[in-house]
C-alpha positions in Angstrom: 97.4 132.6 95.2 94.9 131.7 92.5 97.1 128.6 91.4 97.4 127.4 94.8 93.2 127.5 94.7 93.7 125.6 91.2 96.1 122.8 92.4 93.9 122.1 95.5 90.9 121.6 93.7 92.6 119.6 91.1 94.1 117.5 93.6 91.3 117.3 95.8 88.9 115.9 92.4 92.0 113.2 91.5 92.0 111.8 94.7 88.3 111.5 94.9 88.7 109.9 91.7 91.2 107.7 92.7 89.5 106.4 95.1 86.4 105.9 93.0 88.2 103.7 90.7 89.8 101.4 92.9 88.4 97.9 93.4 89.0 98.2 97.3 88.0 101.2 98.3 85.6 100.3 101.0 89.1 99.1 102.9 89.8 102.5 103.9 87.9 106.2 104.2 87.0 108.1 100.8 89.2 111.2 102.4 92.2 109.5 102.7 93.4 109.8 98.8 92.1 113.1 98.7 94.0 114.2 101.8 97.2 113.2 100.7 96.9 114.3 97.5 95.8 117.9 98.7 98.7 117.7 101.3 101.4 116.4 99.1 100.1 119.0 96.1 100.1 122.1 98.8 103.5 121.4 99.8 104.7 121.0 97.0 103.6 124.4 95.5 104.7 126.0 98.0 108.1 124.7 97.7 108.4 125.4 94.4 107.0 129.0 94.8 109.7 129.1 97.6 112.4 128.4 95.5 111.6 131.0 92.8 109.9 129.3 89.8 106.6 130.9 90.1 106.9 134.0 87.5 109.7 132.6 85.2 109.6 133.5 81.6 109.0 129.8 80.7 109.0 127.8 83.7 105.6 129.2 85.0 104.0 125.8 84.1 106.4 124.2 87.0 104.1 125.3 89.8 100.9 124.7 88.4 101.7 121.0 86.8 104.1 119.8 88.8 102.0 119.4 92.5 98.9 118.5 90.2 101.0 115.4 89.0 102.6 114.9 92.1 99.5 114.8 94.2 97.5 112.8 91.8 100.5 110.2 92.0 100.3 110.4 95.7 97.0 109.2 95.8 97.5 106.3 93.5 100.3 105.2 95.8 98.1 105.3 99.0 95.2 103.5 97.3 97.6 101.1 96.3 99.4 100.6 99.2 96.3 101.1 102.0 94.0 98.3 99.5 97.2 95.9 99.6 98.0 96.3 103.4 94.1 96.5 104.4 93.4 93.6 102.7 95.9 91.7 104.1 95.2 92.7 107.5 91.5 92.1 107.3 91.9 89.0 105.9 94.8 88.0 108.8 92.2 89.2 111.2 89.4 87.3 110.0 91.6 83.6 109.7 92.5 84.7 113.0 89.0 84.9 114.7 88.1 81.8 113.1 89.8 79.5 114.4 89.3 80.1 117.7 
């Protein structure tokens, strides 16, 4: 149970940090990369606890690494994606208005 506590901090901090370090961050809400991050991390450790890789001579790196890298990649992707498609839409919006 302590390495799920681990992972979700971990997770929790990279998205924070993710979304910190991206240029458009004031398109969407500073939760939102943290979020997924903890979500997709979460799952993910407890699928991999699920399928038996938790006490492993050898392979009991899986479930501590693995959602940490996962999650952390999962809030890149939504900064990525939510600055791209915000932006977008915003500036859509914005033409929009203006010519009325």
């Amino acid at each position: 149970m302590l390495s799920l506590v681990v992972v979700t901090l971990v997770t929790v901090a990279a998205g924070f940090v993710v979304w910190a370090n991206d240029r458009r961050h004031a398109k969407y809400g500073m939760a939102v990369p943290a979020g997924v991050a903890t979500a997709v991390g979460a799952l993910s450790w407890i699928i991999l606890n699920a399928a038996g890789l938790s006490y492993q001579p050898g392979l009991t790196w899986i479930p501590w690494v693995v959602p940490m890298v996962l999650g952390t990649g999962a809030a890149v992707g939504t900064a990525i994606y939510l600055g791209r498609t915000r932006s977008r839409y915003d500036t859509q919006q914005l033409t929009a208005a203006l010519r009325l």
